[in-house]
DSSP file (Angstrom, degrees, kcal/mol; ACC not computed):
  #  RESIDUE AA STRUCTURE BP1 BP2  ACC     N-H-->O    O-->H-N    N-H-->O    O-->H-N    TCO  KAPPA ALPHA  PHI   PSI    X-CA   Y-CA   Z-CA
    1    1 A X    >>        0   0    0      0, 0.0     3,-2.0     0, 0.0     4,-1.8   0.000 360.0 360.0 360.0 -35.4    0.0    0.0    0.0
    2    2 A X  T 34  +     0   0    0      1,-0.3     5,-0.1     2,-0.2   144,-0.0   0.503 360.0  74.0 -61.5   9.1    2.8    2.4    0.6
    3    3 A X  T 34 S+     0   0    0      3,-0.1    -1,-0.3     0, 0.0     3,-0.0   0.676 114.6  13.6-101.0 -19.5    3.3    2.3   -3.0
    4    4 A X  T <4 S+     0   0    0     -3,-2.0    74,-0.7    73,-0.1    -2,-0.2   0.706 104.1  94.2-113.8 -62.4    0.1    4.5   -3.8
    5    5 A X  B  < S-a   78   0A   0     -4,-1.8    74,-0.2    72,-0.2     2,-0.2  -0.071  76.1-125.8 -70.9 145.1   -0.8    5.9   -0.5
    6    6 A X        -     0   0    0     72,-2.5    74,-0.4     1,-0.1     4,-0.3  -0.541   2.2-147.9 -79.3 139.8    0.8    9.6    0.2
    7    7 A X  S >  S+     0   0    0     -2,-0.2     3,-1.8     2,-0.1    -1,-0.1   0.954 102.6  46.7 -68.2 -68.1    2.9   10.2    3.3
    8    8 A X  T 3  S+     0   0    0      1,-0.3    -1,-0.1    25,-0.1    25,-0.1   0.743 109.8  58.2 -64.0 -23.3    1.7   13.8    3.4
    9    9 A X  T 3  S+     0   0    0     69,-0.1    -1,-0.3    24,-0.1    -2,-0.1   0.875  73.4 110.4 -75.9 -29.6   -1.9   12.8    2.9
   10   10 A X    <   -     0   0    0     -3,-1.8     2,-0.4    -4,-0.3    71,-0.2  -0.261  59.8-140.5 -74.6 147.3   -2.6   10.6    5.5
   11   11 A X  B     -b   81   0A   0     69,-1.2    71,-0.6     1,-0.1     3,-0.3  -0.903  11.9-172.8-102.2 108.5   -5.1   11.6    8.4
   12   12 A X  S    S+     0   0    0     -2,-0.4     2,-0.5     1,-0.2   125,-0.1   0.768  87.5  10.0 -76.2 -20.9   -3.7   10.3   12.0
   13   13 A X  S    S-     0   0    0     70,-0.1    -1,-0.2    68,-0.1    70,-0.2  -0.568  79.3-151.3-166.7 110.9   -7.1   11.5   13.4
   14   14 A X        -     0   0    0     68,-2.4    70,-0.2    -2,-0.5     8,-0.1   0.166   6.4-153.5 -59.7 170.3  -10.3   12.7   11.3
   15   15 A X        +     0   0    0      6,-0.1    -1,-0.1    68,-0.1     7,-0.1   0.754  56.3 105.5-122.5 -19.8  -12.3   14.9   12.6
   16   16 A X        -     0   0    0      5,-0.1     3,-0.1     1,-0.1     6,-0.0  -0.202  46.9-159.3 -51.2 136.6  -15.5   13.9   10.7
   17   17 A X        +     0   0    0      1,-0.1    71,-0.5    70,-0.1     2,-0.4   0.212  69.3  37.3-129.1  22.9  -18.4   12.1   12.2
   18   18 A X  S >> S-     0   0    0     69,-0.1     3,-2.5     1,-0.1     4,-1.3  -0.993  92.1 -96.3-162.8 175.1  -20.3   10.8    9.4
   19   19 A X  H 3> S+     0   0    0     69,-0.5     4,-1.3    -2,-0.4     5,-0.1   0.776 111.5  60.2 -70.4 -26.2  -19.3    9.3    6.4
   20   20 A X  H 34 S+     0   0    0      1,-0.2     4,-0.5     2,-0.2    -1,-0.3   0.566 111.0  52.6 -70.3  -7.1  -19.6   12.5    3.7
   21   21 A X  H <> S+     0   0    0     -3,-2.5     4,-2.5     2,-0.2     5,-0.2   0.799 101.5  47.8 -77.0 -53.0  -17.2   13.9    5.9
   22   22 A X  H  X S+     0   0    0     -4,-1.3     4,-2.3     2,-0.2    -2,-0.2   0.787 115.1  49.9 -67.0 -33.4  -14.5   11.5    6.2
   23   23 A X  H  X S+     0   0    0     -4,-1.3     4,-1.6     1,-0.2    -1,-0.2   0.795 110.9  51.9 -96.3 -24.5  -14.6   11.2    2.3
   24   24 A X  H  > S+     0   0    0     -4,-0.5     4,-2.4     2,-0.2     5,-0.4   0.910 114.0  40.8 -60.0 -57.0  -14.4   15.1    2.2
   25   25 A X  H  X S+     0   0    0     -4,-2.5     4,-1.5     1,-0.2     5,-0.4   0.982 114.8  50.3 -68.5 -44.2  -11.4   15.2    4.5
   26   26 A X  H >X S+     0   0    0     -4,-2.3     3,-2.0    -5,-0.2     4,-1.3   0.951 116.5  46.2 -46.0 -72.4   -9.5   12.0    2.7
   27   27 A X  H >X S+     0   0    0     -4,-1.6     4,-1.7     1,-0.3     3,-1.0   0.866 113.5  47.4 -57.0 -71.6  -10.3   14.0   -0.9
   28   28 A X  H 3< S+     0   0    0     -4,-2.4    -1,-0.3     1,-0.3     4,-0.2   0.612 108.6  52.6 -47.6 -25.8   -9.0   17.5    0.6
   29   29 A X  H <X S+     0   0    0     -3,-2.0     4,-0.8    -4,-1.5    -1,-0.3   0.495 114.4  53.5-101.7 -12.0   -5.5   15.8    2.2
   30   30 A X  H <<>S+     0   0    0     -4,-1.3     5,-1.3    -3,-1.0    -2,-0.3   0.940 108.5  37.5 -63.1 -67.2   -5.2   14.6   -1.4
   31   31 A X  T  <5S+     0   0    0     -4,-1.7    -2,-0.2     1,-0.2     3,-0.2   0.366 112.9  63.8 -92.7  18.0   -5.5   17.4   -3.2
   32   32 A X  T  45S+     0   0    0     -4,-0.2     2,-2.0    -5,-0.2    -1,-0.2   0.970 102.8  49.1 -89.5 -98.8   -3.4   19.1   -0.2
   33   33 A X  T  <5S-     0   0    0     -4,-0.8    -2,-0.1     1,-0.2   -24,-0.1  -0.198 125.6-106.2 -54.0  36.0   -0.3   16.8   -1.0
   34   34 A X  T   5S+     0   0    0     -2,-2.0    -1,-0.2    -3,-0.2    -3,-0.2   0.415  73.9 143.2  30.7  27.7   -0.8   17.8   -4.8
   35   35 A X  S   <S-     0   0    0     -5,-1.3    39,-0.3    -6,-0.2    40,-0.2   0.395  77.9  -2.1 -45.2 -13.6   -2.3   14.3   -6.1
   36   36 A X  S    S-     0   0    0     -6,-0.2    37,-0.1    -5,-0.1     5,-0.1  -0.879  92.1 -64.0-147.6-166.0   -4.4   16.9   -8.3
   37   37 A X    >   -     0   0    0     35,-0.4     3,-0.6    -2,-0.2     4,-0.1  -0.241  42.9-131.6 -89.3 174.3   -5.4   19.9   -9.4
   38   38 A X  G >  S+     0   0    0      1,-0.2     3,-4.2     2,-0.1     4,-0.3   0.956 107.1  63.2 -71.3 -52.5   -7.2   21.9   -6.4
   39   39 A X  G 3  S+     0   0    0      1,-0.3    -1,-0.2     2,-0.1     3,-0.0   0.446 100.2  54.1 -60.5   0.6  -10.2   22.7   -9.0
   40   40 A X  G <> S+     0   0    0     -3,-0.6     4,-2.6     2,-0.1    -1,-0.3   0.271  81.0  88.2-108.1   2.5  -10.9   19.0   -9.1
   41   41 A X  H <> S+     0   0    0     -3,-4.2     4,-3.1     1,-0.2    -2,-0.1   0.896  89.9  49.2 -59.9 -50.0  -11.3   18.4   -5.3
   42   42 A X  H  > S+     0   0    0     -4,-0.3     4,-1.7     1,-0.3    -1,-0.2   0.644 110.6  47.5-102.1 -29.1  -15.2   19.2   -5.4
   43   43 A X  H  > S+     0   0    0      2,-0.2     4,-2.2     3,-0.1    -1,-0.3   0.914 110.1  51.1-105.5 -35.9  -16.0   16.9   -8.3
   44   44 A X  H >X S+     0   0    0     -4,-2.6     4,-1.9     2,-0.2     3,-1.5   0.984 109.4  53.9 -41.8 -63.0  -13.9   13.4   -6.8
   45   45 A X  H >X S+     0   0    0     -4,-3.1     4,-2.6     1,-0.3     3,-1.0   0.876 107.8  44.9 -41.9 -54.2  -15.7   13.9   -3.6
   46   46 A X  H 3X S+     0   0    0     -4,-1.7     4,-5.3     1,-0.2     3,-0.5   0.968 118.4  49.1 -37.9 -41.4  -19.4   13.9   -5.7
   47   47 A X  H <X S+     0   0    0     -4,-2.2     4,-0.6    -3,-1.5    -1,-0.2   0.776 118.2  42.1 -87.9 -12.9  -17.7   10.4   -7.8
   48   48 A X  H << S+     0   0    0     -4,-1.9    19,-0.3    -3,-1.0    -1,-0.3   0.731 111.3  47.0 -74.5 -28.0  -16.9    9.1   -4.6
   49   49 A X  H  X S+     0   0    0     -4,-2.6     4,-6.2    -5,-0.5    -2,-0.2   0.845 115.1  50.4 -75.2 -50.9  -19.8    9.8   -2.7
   50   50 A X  H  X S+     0   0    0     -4,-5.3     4,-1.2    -5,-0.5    -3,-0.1   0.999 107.0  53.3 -61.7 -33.4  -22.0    8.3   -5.7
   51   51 A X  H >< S+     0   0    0     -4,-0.6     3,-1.0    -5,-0.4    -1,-0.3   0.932 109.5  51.2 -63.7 -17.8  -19.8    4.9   -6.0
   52   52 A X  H >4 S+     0   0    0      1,-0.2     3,-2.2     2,-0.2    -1,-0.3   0.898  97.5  63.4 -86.6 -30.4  -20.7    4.7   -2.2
   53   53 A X  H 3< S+     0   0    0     -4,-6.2    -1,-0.2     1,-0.2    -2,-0.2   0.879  99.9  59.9 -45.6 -27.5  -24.7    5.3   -3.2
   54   54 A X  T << S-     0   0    0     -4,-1.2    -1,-0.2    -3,-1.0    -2,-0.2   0.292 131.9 -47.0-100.0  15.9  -24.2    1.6   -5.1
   55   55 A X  S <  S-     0   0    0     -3,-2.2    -1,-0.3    -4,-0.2     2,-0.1   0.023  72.3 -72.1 139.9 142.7  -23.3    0.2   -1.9
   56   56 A X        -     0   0    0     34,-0.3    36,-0.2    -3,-0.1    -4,-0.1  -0.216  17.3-155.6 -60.2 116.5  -21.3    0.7    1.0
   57   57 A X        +     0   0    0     -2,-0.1     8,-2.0    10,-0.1     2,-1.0   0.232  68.9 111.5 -73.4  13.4  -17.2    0.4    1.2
   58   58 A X  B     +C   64   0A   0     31,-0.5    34,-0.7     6,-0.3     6,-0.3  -0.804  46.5 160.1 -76.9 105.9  -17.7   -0.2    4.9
   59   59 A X        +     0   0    0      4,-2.3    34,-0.4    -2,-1.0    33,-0.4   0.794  40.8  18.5-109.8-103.2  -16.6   -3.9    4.6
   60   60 A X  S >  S-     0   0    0      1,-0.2     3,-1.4    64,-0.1     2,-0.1  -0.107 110.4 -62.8 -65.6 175.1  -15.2   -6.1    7.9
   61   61 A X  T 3  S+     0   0    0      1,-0.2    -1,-0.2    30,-0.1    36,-0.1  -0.301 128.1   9.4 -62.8 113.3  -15.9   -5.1   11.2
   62   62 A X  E 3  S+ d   0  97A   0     34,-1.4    37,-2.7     1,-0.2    36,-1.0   0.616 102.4 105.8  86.5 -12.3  -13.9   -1.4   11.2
   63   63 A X  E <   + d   0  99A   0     -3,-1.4    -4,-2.3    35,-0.2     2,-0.3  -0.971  37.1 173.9-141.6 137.6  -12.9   -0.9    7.8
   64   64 A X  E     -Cd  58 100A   0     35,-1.7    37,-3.2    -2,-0.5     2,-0.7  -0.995  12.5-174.9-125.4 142.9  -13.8    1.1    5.0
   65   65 A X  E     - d   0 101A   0     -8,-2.0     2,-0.2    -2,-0.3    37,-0.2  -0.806   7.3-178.4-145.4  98.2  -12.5    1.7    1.6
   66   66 A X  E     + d   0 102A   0     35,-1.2    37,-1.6    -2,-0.7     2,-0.3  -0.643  23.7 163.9 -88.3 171.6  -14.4    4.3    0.1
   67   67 A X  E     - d   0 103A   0    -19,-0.3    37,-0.2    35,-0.3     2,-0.2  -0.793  14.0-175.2 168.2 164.6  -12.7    4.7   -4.0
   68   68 A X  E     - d   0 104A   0     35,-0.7    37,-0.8    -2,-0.3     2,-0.4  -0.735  27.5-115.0 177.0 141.6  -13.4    6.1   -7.3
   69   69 A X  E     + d   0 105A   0     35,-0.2     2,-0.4   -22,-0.2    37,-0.2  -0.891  40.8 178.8 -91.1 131.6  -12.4    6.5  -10.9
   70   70 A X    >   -     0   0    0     35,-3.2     3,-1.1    -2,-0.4    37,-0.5  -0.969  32.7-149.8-145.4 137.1  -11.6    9.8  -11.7
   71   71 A X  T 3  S+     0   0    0     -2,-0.4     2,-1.2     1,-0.2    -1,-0.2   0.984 100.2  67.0 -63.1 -56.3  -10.2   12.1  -15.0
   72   72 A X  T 3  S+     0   0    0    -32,-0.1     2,-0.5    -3,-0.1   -35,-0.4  -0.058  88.5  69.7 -99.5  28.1   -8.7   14.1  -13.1
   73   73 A X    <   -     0   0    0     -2,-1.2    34,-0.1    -3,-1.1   -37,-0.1  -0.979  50.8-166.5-131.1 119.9   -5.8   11.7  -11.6
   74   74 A X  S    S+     0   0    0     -2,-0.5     2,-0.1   -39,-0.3   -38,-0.1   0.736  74.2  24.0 -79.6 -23.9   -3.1   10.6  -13.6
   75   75 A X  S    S-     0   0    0    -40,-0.2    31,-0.7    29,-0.1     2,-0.5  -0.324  97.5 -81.5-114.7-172.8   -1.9    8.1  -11.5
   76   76 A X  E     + E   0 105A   0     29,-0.2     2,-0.3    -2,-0.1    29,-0.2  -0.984  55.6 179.9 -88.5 119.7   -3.5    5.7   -8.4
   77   77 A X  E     + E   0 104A   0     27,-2.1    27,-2.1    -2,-0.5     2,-0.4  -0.870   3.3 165.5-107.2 150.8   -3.3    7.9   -5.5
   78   78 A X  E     -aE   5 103A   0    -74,-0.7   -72,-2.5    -2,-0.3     2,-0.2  -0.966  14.9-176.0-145.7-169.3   -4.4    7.2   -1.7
   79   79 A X  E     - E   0 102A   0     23,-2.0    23,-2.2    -2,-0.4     2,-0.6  -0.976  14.1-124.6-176.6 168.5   -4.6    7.7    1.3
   80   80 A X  E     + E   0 101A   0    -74,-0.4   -69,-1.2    -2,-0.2    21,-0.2  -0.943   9.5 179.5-144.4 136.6   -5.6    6.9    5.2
   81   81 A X  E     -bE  11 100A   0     19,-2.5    19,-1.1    -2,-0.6     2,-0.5  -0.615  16.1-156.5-107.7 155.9   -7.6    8.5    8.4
   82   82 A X  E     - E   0  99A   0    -71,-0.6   -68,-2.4    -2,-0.2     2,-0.6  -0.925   6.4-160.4-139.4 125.7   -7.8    6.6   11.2
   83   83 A X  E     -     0   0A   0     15,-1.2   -70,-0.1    -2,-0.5     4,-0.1  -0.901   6.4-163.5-106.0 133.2  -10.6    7.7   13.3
   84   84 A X  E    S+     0   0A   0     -2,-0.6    -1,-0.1   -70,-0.2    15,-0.1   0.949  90.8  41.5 -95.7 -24.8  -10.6    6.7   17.3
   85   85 A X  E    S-     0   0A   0     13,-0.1    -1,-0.2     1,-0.0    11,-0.1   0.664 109.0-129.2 -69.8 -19.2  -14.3    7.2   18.1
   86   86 A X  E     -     0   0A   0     12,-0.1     2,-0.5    10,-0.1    12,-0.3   0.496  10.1-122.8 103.6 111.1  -15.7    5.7   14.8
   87   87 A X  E     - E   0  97A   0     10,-2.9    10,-3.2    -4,-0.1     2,-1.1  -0.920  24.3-113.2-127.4 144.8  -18.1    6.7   12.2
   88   88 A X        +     0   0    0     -2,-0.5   -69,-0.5   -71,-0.5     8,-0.1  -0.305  39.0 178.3 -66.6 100.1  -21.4    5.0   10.8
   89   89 A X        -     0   0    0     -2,-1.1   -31,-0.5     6,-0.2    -1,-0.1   0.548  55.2-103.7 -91.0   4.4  -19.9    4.1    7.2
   90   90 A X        +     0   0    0    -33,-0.1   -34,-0.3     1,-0.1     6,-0.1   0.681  64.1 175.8  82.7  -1.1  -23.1    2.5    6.3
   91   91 A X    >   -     0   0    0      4,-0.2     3,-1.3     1,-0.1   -32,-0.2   0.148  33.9-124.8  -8.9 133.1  -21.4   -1.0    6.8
   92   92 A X  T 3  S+     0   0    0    -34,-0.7    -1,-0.1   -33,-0.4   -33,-0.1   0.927 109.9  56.2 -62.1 -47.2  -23.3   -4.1    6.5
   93   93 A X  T 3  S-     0   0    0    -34,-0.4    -1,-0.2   -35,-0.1    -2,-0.1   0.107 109.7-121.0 -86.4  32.7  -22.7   -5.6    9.4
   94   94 A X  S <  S+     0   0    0     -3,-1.3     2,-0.3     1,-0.2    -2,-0.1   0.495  74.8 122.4  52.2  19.5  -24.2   -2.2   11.2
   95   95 A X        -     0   0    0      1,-0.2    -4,-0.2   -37,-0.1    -1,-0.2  -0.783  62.7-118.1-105.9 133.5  -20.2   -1.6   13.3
   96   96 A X        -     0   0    0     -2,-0.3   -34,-1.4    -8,-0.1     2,-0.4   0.036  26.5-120.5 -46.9 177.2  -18.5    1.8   12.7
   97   97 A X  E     +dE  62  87A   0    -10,-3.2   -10,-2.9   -35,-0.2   -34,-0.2  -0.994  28.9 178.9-142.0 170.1  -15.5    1.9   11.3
   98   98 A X  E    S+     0   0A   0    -36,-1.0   -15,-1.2    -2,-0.4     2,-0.4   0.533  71.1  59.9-121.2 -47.9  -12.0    3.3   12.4
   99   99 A X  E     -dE  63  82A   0    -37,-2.7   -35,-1.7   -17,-0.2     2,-0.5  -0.832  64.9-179.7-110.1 133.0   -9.4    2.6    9.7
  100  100 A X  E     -dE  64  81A   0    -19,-1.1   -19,-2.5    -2,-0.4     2,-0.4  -0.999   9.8-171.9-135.0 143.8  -10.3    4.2    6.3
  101  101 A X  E     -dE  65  80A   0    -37,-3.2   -35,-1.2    -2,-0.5     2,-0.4  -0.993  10.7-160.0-127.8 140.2   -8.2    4.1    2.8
  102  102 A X  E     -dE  66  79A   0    -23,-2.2   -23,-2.0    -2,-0.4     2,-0.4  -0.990   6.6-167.5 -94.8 106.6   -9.3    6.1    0.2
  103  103 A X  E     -dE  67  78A   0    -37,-1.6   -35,-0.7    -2,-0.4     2,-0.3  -0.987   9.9-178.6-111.6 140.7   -8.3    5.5   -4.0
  104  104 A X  E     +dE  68  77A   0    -27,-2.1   -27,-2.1    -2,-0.4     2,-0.4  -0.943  15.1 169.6-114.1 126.9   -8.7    7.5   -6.4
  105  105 A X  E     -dE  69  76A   0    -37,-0.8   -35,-3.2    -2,-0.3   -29,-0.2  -0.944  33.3 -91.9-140.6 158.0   -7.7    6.0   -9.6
  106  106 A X    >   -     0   0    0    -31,-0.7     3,-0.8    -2,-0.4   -35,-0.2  -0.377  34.6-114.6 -71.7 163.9   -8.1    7.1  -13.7
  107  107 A X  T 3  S+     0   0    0    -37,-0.5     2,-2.6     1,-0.2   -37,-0.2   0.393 109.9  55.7 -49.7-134.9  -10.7    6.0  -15.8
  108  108 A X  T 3  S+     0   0    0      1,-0.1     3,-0.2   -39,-0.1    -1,-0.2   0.071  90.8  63.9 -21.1 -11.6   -8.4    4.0  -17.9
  109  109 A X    <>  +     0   0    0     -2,-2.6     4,-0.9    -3,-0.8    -1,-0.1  -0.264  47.5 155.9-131.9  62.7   -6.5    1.6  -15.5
  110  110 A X  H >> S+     0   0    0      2,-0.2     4,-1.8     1,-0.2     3,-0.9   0.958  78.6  58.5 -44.2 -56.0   -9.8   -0.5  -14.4
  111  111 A X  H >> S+     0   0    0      2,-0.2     4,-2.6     1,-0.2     3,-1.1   0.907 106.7  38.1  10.0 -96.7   -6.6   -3.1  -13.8
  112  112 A X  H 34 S+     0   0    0      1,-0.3     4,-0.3     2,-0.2    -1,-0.2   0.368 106.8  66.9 -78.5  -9.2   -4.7   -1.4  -11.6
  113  113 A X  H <X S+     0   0    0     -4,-0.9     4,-1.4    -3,-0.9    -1,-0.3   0.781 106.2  47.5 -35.9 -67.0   -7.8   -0.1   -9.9
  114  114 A X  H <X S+     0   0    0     -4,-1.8     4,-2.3    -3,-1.1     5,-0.4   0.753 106.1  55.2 -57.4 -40.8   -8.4   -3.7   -8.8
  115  115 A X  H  X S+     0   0    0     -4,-2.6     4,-3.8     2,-0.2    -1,-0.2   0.921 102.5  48.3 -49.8 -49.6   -5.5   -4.4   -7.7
  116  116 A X  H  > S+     0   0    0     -4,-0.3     4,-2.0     2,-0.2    -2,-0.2   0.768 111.0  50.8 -61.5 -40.5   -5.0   -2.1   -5.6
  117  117 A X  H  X S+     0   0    0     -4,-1.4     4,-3.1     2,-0.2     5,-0.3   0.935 112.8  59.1 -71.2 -52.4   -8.8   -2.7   -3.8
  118  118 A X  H  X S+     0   0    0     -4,-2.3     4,-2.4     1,-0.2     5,-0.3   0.944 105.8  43.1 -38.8 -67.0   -7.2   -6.4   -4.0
  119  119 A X  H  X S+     0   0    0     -4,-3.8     4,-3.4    -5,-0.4    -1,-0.2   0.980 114.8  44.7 -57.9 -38.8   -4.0   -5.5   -1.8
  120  120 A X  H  X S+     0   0    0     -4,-2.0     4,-2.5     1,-0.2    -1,-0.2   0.965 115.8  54.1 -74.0 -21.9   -5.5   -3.4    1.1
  121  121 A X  H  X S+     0   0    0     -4,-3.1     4,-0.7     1,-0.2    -1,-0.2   1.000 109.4  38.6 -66.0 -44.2   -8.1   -5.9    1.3
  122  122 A X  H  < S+     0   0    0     -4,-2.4     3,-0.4    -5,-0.3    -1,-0.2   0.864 117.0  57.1 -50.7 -46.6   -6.4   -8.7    1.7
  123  123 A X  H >< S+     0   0    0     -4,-3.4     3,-0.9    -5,-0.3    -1,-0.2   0.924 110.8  52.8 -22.3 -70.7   -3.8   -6.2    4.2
  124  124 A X  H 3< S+     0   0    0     -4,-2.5    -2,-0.2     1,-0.4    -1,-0.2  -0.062  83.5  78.4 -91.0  -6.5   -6.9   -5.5    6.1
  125  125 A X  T 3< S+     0   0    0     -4,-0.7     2,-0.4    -3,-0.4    -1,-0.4   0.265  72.4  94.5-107.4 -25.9   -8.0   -8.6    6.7
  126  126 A X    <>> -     0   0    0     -3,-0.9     4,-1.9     1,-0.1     5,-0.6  -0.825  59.9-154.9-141.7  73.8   -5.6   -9.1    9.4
  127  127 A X  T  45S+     0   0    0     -2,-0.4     4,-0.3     1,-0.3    -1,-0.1   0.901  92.7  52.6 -46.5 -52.8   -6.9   -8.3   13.1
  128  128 A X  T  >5S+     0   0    0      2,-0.2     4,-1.4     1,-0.2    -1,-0.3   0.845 115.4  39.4 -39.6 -49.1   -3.3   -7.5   14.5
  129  129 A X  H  >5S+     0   0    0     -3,-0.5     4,-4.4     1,-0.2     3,-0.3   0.959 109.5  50.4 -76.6 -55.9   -2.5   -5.3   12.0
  130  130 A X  H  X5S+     0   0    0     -4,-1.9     4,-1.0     1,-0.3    -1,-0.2   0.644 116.5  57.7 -70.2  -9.9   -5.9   -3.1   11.4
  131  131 A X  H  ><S+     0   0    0     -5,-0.6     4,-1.4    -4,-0.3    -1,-0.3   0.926 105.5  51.3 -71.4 -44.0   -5.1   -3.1   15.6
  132  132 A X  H  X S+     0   0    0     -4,-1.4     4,-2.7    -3,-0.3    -2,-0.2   0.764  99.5  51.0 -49.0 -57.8   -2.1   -1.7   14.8
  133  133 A X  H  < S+     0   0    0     -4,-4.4     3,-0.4     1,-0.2     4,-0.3   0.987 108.4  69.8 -77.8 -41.7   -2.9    1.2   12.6
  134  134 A X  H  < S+     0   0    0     -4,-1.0     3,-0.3     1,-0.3    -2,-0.2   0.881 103.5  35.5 -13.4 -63.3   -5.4    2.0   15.6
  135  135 A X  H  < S+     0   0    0     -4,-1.4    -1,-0.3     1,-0.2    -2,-0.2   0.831  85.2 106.8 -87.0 -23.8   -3.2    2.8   17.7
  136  136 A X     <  -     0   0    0     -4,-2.7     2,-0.6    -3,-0.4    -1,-0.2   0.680  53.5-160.6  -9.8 -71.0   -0.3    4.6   15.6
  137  137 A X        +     0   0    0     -4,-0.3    -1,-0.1    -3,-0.3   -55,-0.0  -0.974  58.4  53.0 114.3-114.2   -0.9    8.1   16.7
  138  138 A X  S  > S-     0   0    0     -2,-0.6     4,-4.6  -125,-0.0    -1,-0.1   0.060  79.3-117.4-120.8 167.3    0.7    9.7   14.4
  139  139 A X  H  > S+     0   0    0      1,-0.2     4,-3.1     2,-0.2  -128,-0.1   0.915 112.8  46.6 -53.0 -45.8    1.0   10.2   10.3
  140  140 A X  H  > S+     0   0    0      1,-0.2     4,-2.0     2,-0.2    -1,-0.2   0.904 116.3  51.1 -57.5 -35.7    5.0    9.0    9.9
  141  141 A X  H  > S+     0   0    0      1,-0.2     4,-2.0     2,-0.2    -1,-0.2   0.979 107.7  44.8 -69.4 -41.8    4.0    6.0   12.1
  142  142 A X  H  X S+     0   0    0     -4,-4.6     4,-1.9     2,-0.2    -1,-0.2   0.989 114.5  52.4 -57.9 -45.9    0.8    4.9   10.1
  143  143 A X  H  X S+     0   0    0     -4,-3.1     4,-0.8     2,-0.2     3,-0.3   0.927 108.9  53.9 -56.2 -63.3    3.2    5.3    6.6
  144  144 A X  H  X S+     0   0    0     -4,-2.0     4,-0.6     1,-0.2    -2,-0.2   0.805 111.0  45.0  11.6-102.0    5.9    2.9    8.7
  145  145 A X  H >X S+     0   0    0     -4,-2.0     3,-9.9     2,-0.2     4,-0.7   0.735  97.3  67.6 -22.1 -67.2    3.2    0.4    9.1
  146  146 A X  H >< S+     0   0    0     -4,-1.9     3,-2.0    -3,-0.3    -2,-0.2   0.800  98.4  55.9 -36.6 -92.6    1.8    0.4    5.6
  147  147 A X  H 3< S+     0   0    0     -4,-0.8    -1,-0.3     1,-0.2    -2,-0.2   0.706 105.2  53.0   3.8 -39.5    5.3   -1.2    4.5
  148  148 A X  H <<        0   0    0     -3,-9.9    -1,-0.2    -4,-0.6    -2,-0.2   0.803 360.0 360.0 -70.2 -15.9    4.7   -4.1    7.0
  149  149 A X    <<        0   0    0     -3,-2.0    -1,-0.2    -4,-0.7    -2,-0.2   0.529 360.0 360.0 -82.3 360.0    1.4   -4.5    5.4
């Protein structure tokens, strides 16, 4: 995961308490750490928000992985909040969640899109670990982790 997700991007603790929020603050620490243009901030959040309308990226027990295809990325970017209180992510199994990764990827590398949803899940999957980025604290320390993942 450290191979897409931005050091500079990552959120050791969101501030958002419901789920248009978190995806706001993920988008903005994007376009923060110059993964795009600023003037393209406003139209990811909508293409993220709608892929969440066709069902919720709140997956296991704790995790979310809200993502998007977007023109306005040239590359696969992410990036990750860790929230300690929780937010209702619309989740199946009705639990907030705490660890969120965000990708944003172009229209044109459907691929490399999948993949990517492939690795964190699979990461993520992992009780020790998703314990782990809980507790970090801080951004350097969460980036650190990814690498173990």
């Amino acid at each position: 995961m450290s191979d897409f997700i931005f050091r500079e991007a990552i959120i050791p603790e969101l501030k958002s308490k419901d789920k248009e929020g978190v995806v706001r603050e993920l988008v903005e620490s994007l376009s923060r750490a110059g993964c795009f243009k600023e003037s393209e901030t406003e139209d990811i959040i909508r293409a993220v928000l709608k892929r969440e309308l066709l069902g919720s990226t709140g997956i296991w027990p704790g995790i979310a992985i809200p993502h998007s295809k977007h023109p306005g990325v040239g590359k696969l970017v992410g990036t990750m909040g860790i929230s300690s209180k929780g937010v209702d992510f619309g989740s199946r199994d009705g639990t907030p969640a705490f660890v969120f990764i965000l990708i944003i990827s172009p229209v044109d590398q459907p691929v490399v899109h999948l993949r990517a949803l492939e690795a964190v899940s699979r990461v993520l999957k992992e009780p020790a670990y998703v314990q782990n980025l809980k507790s970090a604290g801080t951004g350097p320390a969460l980036f650190e982790l990814l690498g173990k993942g």
